[in-house]
C-alpha positions as CSV (number, residue, x, y, z in Angstrom):
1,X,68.2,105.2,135.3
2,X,69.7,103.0,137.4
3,X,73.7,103.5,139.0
4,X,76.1,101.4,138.0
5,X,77.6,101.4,141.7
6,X,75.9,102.1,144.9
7,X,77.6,105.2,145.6
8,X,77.3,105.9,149.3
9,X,78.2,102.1,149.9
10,X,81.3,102.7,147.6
11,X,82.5,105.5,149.4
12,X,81.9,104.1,152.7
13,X,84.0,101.1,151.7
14,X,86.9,103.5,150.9
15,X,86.9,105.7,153.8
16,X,86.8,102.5,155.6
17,X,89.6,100.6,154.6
18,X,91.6,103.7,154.0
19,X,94.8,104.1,156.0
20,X,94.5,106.7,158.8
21,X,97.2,109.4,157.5
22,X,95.1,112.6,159.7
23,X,94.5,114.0,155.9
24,X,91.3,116.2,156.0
25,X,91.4,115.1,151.8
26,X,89.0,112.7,150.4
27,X,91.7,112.1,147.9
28,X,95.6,112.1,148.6
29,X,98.3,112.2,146.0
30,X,100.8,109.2,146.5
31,X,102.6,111.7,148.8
32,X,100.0,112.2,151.0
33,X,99.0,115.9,150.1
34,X,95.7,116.5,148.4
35,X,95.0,115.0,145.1
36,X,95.4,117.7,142.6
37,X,92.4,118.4,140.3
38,X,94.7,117.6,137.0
39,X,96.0,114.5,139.2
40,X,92.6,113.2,139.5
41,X,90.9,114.3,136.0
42,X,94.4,111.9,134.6
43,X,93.3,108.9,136.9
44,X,89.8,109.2,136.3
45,X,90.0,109.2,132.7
46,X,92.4,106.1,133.2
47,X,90.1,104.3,134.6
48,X,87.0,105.2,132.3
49,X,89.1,104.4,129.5
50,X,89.9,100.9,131.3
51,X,86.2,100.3,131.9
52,X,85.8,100.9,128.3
53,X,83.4,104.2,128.8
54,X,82.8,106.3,125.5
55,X,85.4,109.6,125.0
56,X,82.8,111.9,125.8
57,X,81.7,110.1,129.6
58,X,85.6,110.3,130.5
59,X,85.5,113.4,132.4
60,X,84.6,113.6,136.1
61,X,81.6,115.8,134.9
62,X,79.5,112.9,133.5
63,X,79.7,111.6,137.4
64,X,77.5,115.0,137.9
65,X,74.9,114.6,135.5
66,X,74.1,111.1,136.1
67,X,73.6,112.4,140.2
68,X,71.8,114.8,139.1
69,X,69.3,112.5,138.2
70,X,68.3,111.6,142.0
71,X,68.1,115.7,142.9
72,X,65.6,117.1,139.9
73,X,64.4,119.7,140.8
74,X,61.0,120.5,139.3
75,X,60.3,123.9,137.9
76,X,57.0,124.1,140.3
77,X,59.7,123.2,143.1
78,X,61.9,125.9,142.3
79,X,59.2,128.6,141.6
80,X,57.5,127.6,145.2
81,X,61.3,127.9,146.7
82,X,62.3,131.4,145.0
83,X,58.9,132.7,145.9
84,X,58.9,131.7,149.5
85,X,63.0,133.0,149.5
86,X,61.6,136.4,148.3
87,X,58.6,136.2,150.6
88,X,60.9,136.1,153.7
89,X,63.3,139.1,152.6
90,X,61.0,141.8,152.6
């Protein structure tokens, strides 16, 4: 499945041309505090509803499971890391 955006150039794009305001926040409210979760889950859906995504992909989780696409995780993968995790406790 390939993203609709290239991420990482996206968000280097922002933080780029983003006005310095010494915020620590990825996302600031119009104030200049931090974006508030119910703030952003409001814009978001705004803007999936403008770019004419379905009800259900309207929620900032949908962002999620399409990256979890690039970070699978095989079983094998995870058995060999628990395993080796265990091994090194005892």
């Amino acid at each position: 499945m390939a993203p609709l955006l290239d991420e990482l150039a996206a968000l280097r794009a922002y933080l780029r041309d983003r006005e310095a305001d010494g915020s620590d926040f990825l996302f600031v409210s119009q104030k200049g505090g931090r974006l508030h979760r119910s703030q952003f889950f409001r814009v978001f859906q705004a803007i999936a509803e403008a770019a004419g995504l379905s009800a259900e992909k309207r929620h900032p989780h949908a962002l999620i499971s399409s990256t979890m696409v690039y970070v699978r995780t095989s079983d094998v993968q995870a058995s060999e890391a628990v395993q080796a995790a265990l091994m090194g406790a005892f």
